[in-house]
Structures are given as structure tokens and as C-alpha cells.
N, C-alpha and C positions, 0 to 999 in steps of 0.2 A: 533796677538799672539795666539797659538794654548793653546787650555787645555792641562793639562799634559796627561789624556787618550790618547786623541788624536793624540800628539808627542809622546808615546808611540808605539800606533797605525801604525804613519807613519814612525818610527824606525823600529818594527818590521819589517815593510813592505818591508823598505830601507833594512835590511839585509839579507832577504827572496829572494830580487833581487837579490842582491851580493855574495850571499851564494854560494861558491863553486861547480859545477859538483859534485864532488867526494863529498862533504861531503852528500848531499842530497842524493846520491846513497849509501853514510854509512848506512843514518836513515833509510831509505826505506828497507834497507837489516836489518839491528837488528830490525825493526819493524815484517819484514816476519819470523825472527827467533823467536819473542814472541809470534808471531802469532800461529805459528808451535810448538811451546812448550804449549800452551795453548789448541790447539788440543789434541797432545798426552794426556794430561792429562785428558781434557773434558769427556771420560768415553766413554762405550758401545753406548749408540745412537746418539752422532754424527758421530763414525765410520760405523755403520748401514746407516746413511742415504748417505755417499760417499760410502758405500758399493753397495748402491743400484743405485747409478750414473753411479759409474760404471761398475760394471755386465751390467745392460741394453743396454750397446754400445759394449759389448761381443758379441764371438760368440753363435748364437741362440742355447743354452743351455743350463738347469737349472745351475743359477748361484748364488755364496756365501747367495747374502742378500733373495735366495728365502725357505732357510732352518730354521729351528730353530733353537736358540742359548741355550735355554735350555736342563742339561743333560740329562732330565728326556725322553722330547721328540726327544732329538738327538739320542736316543739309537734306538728307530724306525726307525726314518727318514734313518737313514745310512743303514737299512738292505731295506727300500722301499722309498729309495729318490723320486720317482716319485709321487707318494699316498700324500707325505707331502710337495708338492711344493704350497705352499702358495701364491705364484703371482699369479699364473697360471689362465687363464680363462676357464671357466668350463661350456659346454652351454649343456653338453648330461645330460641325465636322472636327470632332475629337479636340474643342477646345482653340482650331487655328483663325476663327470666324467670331464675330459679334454680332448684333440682330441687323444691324443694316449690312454686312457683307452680304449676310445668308438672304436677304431678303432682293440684293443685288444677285446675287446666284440665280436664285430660283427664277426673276423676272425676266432674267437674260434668256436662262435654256426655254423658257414658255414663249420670248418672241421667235427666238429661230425658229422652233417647231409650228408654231403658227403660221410663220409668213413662208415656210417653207411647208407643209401640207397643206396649207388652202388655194398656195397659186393665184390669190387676189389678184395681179397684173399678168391678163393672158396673153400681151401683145408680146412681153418678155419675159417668158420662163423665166432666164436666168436671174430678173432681177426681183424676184421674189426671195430666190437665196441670198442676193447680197443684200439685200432688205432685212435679213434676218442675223446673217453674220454682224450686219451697223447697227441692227440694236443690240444684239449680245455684245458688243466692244462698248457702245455707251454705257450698257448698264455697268459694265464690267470696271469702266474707269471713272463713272461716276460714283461708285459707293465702294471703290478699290478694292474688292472680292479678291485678287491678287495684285503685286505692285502692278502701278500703270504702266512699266516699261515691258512687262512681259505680256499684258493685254496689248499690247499695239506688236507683237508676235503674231496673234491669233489670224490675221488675212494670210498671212504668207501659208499659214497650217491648210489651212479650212479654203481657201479661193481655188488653188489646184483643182481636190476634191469635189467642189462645188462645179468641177467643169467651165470657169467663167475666164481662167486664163492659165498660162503654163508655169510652172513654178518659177523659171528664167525670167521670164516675163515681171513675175510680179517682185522678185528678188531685184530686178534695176533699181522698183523704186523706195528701196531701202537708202540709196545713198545716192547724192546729189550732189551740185555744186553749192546746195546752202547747209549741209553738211561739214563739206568743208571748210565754210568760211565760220557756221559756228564753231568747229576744233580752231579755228586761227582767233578767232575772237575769244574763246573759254582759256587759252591758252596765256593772252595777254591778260585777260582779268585774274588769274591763278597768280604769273609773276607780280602783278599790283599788292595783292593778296599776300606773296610769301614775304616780299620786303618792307610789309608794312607802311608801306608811301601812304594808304588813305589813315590811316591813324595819325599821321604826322601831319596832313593836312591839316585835318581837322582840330589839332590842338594847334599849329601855328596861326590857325583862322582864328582862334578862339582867342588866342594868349593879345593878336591886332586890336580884335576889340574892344580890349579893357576891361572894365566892371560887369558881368555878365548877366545884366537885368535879361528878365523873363522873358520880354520880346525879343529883343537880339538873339537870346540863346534859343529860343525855337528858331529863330531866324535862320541861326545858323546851322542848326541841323537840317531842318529842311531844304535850304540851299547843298548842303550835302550831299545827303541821301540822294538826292534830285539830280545832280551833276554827276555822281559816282554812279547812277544806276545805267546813266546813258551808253558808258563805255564797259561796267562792271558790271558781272548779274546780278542780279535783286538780291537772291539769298545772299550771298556774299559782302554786297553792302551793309545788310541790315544784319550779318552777324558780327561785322568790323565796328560798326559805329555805335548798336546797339547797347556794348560792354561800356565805350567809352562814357554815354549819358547817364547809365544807372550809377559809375564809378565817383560821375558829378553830382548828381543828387544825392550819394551817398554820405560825399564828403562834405556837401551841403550840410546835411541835415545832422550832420558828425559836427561841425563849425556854428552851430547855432546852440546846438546843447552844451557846448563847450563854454562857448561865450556867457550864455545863462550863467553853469554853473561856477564863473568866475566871478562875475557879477552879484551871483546871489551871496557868495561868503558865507559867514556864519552869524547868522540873524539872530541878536537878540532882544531889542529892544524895539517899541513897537512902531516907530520910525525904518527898523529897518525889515521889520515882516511884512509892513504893507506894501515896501518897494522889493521885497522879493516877491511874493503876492504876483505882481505884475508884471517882474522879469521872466517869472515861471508860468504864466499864461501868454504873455508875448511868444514867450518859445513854443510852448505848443503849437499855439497858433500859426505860425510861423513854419515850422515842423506839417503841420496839416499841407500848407501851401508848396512846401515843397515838391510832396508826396502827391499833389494833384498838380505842380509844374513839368514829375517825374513823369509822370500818364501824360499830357500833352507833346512830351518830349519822344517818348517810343512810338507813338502814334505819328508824331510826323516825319520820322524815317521811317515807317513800314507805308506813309502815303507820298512822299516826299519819292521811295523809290520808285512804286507806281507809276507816279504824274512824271518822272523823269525816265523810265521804262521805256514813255511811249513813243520816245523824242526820235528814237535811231531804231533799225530792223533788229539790231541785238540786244537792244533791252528789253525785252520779254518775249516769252518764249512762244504765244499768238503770233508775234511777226514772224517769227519762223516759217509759221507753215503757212500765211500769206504770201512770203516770198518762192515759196517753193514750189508753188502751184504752178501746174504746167501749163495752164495758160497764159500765163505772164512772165515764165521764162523769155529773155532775151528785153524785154517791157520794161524792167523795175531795175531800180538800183537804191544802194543806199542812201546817195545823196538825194534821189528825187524823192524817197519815202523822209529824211529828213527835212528838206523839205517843205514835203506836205506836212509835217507831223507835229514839228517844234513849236507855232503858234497853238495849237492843242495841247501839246505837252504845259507849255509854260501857263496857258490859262486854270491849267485842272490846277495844274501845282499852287498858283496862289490860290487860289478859291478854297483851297487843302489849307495852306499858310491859315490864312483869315477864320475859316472856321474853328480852329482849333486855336487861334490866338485870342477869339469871341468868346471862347468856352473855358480854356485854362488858363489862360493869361488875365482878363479881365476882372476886374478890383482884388488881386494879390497883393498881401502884404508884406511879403516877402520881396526883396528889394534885388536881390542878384546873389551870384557867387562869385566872392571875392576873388582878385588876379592872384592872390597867393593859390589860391585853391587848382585853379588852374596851372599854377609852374609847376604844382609838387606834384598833378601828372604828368607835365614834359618832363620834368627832373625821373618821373619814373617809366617812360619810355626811351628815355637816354640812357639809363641803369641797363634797359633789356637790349636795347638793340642800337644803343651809340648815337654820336651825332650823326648829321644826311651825310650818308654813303653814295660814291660814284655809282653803287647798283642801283640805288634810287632813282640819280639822275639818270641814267642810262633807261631804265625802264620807264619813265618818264617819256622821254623822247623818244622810244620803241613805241610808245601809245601815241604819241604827236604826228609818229610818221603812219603808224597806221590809218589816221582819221584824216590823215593829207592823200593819201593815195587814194582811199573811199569817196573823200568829195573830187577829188580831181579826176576821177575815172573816165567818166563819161562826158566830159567835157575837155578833155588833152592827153589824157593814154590811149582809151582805148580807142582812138581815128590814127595813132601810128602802128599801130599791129592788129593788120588785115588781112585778109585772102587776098587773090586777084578780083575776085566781084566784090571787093569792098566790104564783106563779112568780117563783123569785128568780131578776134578773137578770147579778147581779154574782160573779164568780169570779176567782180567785189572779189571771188574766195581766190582767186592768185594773186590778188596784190594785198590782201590782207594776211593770207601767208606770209610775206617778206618778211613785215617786221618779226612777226611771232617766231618762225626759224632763227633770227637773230638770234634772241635769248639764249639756244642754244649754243651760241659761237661767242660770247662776250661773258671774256673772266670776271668771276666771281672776287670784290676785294672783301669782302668782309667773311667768305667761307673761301678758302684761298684752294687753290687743287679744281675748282669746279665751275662749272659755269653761270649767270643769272639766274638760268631756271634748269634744272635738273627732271629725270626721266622717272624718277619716285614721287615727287611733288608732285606731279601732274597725276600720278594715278593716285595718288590718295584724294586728291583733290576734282578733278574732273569727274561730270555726270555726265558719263557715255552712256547711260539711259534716254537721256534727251534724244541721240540720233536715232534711238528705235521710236522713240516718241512720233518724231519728223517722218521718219521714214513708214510708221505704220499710217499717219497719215495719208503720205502721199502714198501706201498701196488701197486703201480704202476709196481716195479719188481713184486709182486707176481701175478699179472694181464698178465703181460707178459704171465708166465709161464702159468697158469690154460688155458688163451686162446687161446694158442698154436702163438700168434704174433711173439716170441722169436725167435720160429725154419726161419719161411719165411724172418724176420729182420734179424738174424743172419745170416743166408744162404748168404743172397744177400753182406755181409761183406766179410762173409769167403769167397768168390770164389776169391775176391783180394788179401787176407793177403797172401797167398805162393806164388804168381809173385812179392813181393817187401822184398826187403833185411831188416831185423829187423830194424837194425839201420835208414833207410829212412823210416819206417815205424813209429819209433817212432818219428821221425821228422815232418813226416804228421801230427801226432797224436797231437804235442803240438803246433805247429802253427795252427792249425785248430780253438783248443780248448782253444788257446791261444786268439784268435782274437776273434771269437762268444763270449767269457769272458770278451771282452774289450765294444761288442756294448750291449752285452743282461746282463742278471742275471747271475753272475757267479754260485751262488748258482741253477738256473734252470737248468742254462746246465749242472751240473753235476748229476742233479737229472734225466734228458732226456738222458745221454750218456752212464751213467756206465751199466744202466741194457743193453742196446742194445751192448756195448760192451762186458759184460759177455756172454750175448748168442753167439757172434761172435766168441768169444774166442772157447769154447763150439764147434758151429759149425766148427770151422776151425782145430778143436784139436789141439788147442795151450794153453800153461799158460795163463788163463785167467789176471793175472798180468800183462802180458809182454802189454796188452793193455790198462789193467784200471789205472794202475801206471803212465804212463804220462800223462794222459789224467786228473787225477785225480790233479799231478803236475800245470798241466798246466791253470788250473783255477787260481790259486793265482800268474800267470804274467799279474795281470790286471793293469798296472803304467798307460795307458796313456790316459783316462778318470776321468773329477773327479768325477762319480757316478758309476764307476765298480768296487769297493769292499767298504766295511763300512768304515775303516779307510781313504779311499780320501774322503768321502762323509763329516766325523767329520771333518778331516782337513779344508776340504774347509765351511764347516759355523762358524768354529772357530774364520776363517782367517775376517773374519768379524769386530773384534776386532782390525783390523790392519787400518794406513790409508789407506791402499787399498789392498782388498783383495784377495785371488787366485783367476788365471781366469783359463780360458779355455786351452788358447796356454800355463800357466805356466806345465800343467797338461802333455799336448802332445808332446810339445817341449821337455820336459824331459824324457818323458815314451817312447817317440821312443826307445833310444839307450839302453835303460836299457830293454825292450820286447825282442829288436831284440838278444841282448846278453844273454838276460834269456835263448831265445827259443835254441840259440847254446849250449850255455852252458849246459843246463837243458839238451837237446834231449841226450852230451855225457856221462855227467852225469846218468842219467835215465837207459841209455842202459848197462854202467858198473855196477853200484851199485846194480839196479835190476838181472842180472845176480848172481853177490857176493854173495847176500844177500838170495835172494826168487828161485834163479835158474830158471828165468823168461824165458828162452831161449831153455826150456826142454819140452817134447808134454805132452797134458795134463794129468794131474795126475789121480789116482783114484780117490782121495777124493773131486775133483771139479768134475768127472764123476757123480759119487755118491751125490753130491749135485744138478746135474741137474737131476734127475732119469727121468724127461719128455721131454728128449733130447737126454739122453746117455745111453748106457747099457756098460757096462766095461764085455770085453770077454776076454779068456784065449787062443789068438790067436797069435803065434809068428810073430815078420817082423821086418820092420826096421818104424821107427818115428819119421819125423824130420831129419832124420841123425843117428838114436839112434837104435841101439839093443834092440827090448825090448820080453818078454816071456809073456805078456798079455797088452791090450791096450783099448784105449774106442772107443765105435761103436757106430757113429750117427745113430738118426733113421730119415730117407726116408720123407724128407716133403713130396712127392710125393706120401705117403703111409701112412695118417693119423692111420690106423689101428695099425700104428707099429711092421710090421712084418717082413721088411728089415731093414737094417744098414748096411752101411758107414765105412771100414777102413780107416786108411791115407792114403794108397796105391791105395784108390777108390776100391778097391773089393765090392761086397754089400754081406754079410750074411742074415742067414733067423736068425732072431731074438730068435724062438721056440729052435733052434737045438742047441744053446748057454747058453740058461740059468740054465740049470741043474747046468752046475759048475761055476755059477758064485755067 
């Protein structure tokens, strides 16, 4: 006779035997469903360490778990992913270098040296050294051998030195008027930022539209992303909205396992194993679908910000240094670059929409997230930061006015504040000031003692790296100029631009700039293309627009990399959070169709609108003549230009003739420079 433990024991045992196929295949599946519910829940670093499972069997590049998850150092990492890859093995200069800095190192000091002992270009000494300085800053900020803010230093060190201009000189053009209109504009996106207004958006957007099927809800982030990127910087959109979608697919996929395992109960008869059976495969399945509506969703805020980036001059930091460019001072304004821009902006962004709603949207069986799902994060953004505060709406309408003064500028301000000769004095960065100085004068109700935005806020939050970024720019354009490089670089352009039709021209222009934006810095390549391109322009005597305008475009189609612009770079360490986070191929597999569509689109785009808008298709103007004055003399010589009639026209001068005593009609005539200038 057995103990009762025992017959216990051997009972158990005996129906352990006898236990059903199907039922043991129930347990084992509601077992993997608690399992997986107790993951999603488990927090930040268990997703980190499947994070970093599997990036490692990715393709060999920097992947999710090698970034930071905090805001503070995401705001870097995403403008110098490479500088902040944390895995990375690092054996050059005592451990502070990894193979591609050192390899940026080495390639930079071997062009200076180069193009400064061989003297290649004998017509202009000097621009053999700034030929060499421009490759050492490319190399330097293409594979970020130091941060990029401290590489756009190196003209102001090295230009003196190199004899090509005086340190005064080249210190102006560290700081401009687009300078300051980006502090006016970084300033209002930071208060957006500290009162939380885009999060509240976005979940009152959400809560409108009800039941949150899969298209709608990419919908609505994309519309997001898209909208907030126009007035807000990229990084900062896509670290605001980024939390909000991983928190929904969380609770998603938290609200499916749940449901399961209410549904499944306690199976014992084989009526109801077969219908757990298939509550517990539904859920997976289901579960699967989320996790691939989650990856469609981060993808189209980091493309959504892009495609709305390109709308306005302050959504991405290329238009910067397009606007800044000294040949088109007093030429450009916000509104007339909006727009030129917005018909581009708005076609990249759906053609972004469509592809990504082809790809993760399409035959899901996953049906939506529920409206409750959605309250109990309003309910937990009203926990942190209350119902809408007057600082909201105040900041609010601090952005309303500032987008009213920018379009109204040059069409009803600035014609009432003029010189006597009718010199208008007023431009985008003082009347974009206004509002953003407000901030500082409008009480604070919800931090009571202080004002909307405070003088700490702004420096933990503000990238005052950008205006060395801007400013090393515009000293490397003005190195061009003093060294005479512009005229030899340009030259070797222009002799192509009139054997190709505009429209293939502007086609070359964005698929070039298109693709160098997808492998290198987008932000370097437009700091290396636009001066070389304004010379070209210049030399070729054409609208220097009709060349810097797509090219300028054409940096923000970088989809199909996740460290070619800041907002894939946030995405993807976001995605960290997730059970498994963006890879490589989600990055490329998607940015194919959406590049290749930019670049069509964009190129018919670019060619129409800049016509419309800028008259980009017209030979060059005076007032871009007159802004090269060490390129161009504007003479009083009738002919034809372009196509064009005209009664005076600009005259290059003769690389061939350093002295500057020849020039250059369109017609190829040469004039004697002396015999013209009296009436010019």
C-alpha cells in the first residue's frame, strides 16, 4: 500500500501519461502567451539585452542596441551616430578612435598634404591650400574623427595661416542673420518641447479618431511627424512622438495577451482545448502583427519628419546653409522657399505614407487599438502634466505669430521699413525674434515664479553646435572666394551645365545628392556642394538656384539608411524598447521605393516650382553677379542669354587671366575688363 503522497505522485504521473496531445499543446501555448506578456511588460532592459541579440546577427552596421536611449545624449548621437556607437571597438589613438575615424584621420592629413605640396592649380596658389583644408573638413565630418561642431572650427584655425584671409575676416562669417533666426526658431521649438503641446496633440488627434486601425494610425503619425517637423526640429519631433507609438504598440500587444488569456480560462475538455488552441494562435498572430505595425509606425515619424523638414528653411538643417549663402542674401526668404518647397514636401511625405502602408499595413490581422487604449494614455499625460494649460495656449499662438510675421514679411513689413533709397531693412531673423523673446516675458501658470520658457531650458536643450556647423560653412564658402578655388572649381562645372537639358540636369543634381546623403553626412554634403555649386552657377551664368535648390532638396531623401539623417538615427535607438528592434533591411527594404519616388518626383517637382517661384531658369541675375564681385563684373553689353534678350549681362573673368583683365560673355566673346567698367 502506497502513502498518499506517493498515490498522489503516481496519479499525477498516470495523467501526465494520458494527458491529451492537444491539451499539453494548450498549456505550453497559454504558458508562451504569459511568458510574452510578462516580457512586454518587464521594462527597458530586457528589451536592450534582445536588442542587442539581435542587431549583432544584422547587417554589419551600427545597430539599435549600439546608441543611447537617453534624450539628453540621443540629441547628439542622432546628428554623430558614429562618435556615439558604444559597442564599437576602438584600438587608434589610445582607444578615443574606431577603424572608420582613424581611417577619416589618416585620409584627411594625406589630402591637405597633397593638394598643398603639389600646387596642382598654378593659376591660384592659394587655392590649392583651401583645396586641401575642404578635403580635410569633409573627411573629418564625414566619418566624425571629432564631433562635427568642432570640425567646422578648423577654417577659422588653418585659413589665417594658409595666408587666404585675415582672421576678422573670416570670424564675420561665423555669425549671420540665419544664425539668428535659427536661435529664434530653436527657441520656439524647445518651449513646444518643454510644455509638452506635441504630445497632447498627438493623443487628442488620436483619441478624434476612434478605433485605431492600422491605417489611420500610421496615418496619423505621419501627418504628425510631418507637421511638427515644419516648425520643430527633426530630432526633437521624433524623440516627442517616437515614446508615444512604442507606449501604443506596447499596450497593444499588453491588450491582446490579455484578452487571450481571458478567453482561454482553464481548458479541460476537448471542446474547449481546441478553442484555446486557437485563441492562443490568434494571439500570437496577432502579436506578430503588431510588432510589424510597431516598425511601420517608427519609420514613418523618422520619414514623415524628413518629408515635412523640407516644407519651411528651419526644418532641416541643409536649408540653413542654403539660406545663408552669400549670394542670395537679400534674394530668399522664408516664405518664398515655403513656397517653392511645400508641393515637394507634401509629395515625398505621401509617397513615404503609401510605401510604408504597402509594406506593414497590408493584409494585417490585427484590427486596431482600442479607444480605451488610447484614454489610459491621455489619462496618463493628465497625471504628469494636467489638463491644456494657458502656457500651451500661449505657446501655441507664440508659434501662430511667428509663422504670420515669416510669411507676411516680404509682401507687407518689410516695404514699411526702408532707408531713403528704398533699402528694405527688415528680414525673417527680426521678426522671428519677436515671438520667441515673448516666451521670456509671459508668466508661467503651471511653474508659477517663472516665465513660459526659462534661461536653463534653453541650455540643456539647445544645439549651439549647429551655428558652428552654419558658420564653418559659410567660412569655407568665403575661403573659396578669397583663394580664388571657386573660379577653377566652378569652371570645370560650367563647361557641362549648357550640353545638358535643365530638367536632366536637375535630375543628375538629386540623384547624386540624393545617394552621397544616403552613404556620407547629409549635413557635410551640403556644406561641400552648395559653395562649389554657387561658383558653378556663377561660372556658367546661370541662376545660381536652378543648381543649389535641388541639391539642397535633395539631402533630406535620405530613407534608406538608419544613420543618414537624425530622425532614423532616434527611431532606431528608440526601437530598442520594442521586442525587437529596427534593423538594417527594415531601414533599406523601405527607403528603396520611397528615394527612388523622391528623386522622380522631387527632380519634376524642383524644375516646375523653382521656375514659378525664383525664375530659376533665367541667366544670371545682377544681384548674384554683384555678389560674386571676384568672379563677375556685370557689363552694359547687349545679346542674347540663355534664350533671353537682354540690354546688360554678367562677364566672367578669365581663370586664365588671374589679373582680371578679360571676361567672359555667354556668347563666349572675351571683353577687356578696363573698357567696361566706367559704366558699370
Amino acid at each position: 500500500e502506497m502513502a498518499p503522497q506517493e498515490a498522489d505522485a503516481a496519479g499525477g504521473a498516470a495523467n501526465d501519461a494520458t494527458e491529451a496531445p492537444g491539451l499539453r499543446k494548450t498549456h505550453r501555448m497559454r504558458q508562451n502567451t504569459e511568458h510574452s506578456l510578462t516580457r512586454a511588460g518587464s521594462g527597458v532592459d530586457k528589451h536592450v539585452d534582445i536588442a542587442e541579440k539581435r542587431t549583432n546577427s544584422n547587417f554589419a552596421l551600427q545597430g539599435a542596441s549600439t546608441l543611447p536611449v537617453q534624450d539628453q545624449a540621443l540629441r547628439h548621437a542622432a546628428a554623430m551616430p558614429i562618435a556615439f556607437d558604444m559597442e564599437a571597438d576602438r584600438p587608434f589613438c589610445c582607444g578615443l578612435w574606431k577603424l572608420q575615424q582613424f581611417v577619416g584621420f589618416v585620409s584627411g592629413v594625406i589630402l591637405l598634404v597633397a593638394f598643398v605640396t603639389t600646387r596642382s592649380i598654378h593659376e591660384y596658389p592659394l587655392a590649392n591650400d583651401m583645396l586641401g583644408l575642404t578635403s580635410l573638413c569633409a573627411c573629418f565630418w564625414i566619418f566624425e574623427v571629432v564631433p562635427i561642431y568642432i570640425t567646422a572650427i578648423f577654417p577659422m584655425i588653418l585659413i589665417p595661416f594658409m595666408e587666404i584671409t585675415s582672421s576678422a575676416d573670416i570670424a564675420q562669417a561665423y555669425w549671420s542673420w540665419i544664425s539668428m533666426l535659427v536661435v529664434s526658431i530653436f527657441l520656439m521649438s524647445i518651449a513646444f518641447e518643454h510644455v509638452q503641446l506635441p504630445r497632447r496633440l498627438a493623443l487628442m488627434m488620436l483619441m478624434r479618431v476612434g478605433v485605431m486601425k492600422p491605417t489611420r494610425l500610421l496615418a496619423c503619425f505621419t501627418l504628425l511627424s510631418y507637421f511638427l517637423a515644419m516648425f520643430v526640429n527633426s530630432i526633437a519631433v521624433a524623440l516627442l512622438v517616437t515614446p508615444l507609438a512604442i507606449s501604443l504598440m506596447q499596450a497593444a500587444e499588453e491588450h491582446i495577451r490579455n484578452t487571450a488569456e481571458a478567453e482561454m480560462g482553464d481548458a479541460e475538455d476537448c471542446v474547449s482545448i481546441e478553442r484555446s488552441e486557437e485563441v492562443a494562435e490568434a494571439a500570437e498572430h496577432k502579436a506578430g502583427d503588431v510588432q510589424r505595425l510597431a516598425d511601420g509606425l517608427l519609420l514613418s515619424i523618422a520619414y514623415g519628419a524628413s518629408a515635412g523638414g523640407i516644407a519651411t528653411i528651419t526644418g532641416a538643417v541643409p536649408n540653413y546653409f542654403l539660406a545663408a549663402e552669400s549670394i542670395l542674401v537679400g534674394h530668399f526668404s522664408w516664405a518664398a522657399w515655403s513656397a517653392f518647397a511645400m508641393p515637394i514636401s507634401m509629395a515625398v511625405g505621401a509617397v513615404a505614407f503609401f510605401a510604408l502602408q504597402w509594406r506593414y499595413v497590408s493584409g494585417l490581422a490585427f484590427t486596431g487599438v482600442p479607444q480605451d487604449v488610447v484614454e489610459s494614455e491621455y489619462q496618463a499625460l493628465l497625471d504628469e502634466v494636467g489638463p491644456l494649460s494657458r502656457d500651451e495656449i500661449f505657446v501655441g499662438l507664440a508659434q501662430a505669430l511667428q509663422i504670420a510675421l515669416l510669411v507676411m514679411r516680404p509682401f507687407f513689413l518689410s516695404p514699411l521699413v526702408t532707408t531713403e533709397f528704398d533699402d528694405e531693412l527688415l528680414n525673417d531673423a527680426t521678426l522671428a525674434a519677436i515671438p520667441a523673446v515673448l516666451l521670456f516675458f509671459i508668466p508661467s501658470q503651471v511653474r508659477p515664479g517663472q516665465a513660459l520658457l526659462t534661461w536653463p531650458v534653453v541650455q540643456e536643450r539647445f544645439d549651439f553646435g549647429l551655428l558652428l556647423l552654419i558658420g564653418g560653412s559659410m567660412a569655407i564658402h568665403k575661403g573659396f572666394a578669397n583663394s580664388g578655388l571657386s573660379l577653377p572649381m566652378g569652371a570645370a562645372l560650367a563647361r557641362t551645365i549648357p550640353l545638358v537639358h535643365p530638367l536632366v540636369l536637375d535630375f543628375l543634381i538629386i540623384s547624386s545628392v540624393a545617394l552621397s546623403s544616403q552613404l556620407l553626412s547629409s549635413i557635410g554634403v551640403a556644406t561641400m556642394m552648395l559653395p562649389i555649386l554657387s561658383s558653378a552657377a556663377v561660372q556658367a551664368m546661370v541662376h545660381p538656384l536652378c543648381l543649389m535648390l535641388p541639391a539642397t532638396v535633395a539631402t533630406s531623401f535620405s530613407f534608406m539608411l538608419p544613420t543618414a539623417t537624425p530622425p532614423n538615427v532616434v527611431v532606431l535607438a528608440k526601437s530598442q524598447e520594442l521586442p525587437r528592434p529596427l534593423r538594417f533591411r527594415d531601414f533599406f527594404v523601405s527607403g528603396i521605393p520611397v528615394t527612388m519616388a523622391a528623386v522622380v518626383v522631387g527632380t519634376l517637382l524642383c524644375h516646375t516650382m523653382g521656375a514659378a517661384i525664383f525664375q530659376d531658369q533665367s541667366p544670371l541675375p545682377r544681384w548674384a553677379c554683384e555678389a560674386s564681385s571676384s568672379e563677375c563684373v556685370w557689363v552694359d553689353v547687349p545679346g542674347s542669354a540663355l534664350g533671353v534678350e537682354v540690354a546688360s549681362q554678367a562677364c566672367i573673368f578669365d581663370a586664365a587671366k588671374p589679373d582680371g583683365s578679360l571676361c567672359r560673355i555667354w556668347n563666349g566673346t572675351m571683353l577687356t575688363v578696363a573698357e567696361h567698367m566706367s559704366g558699370y
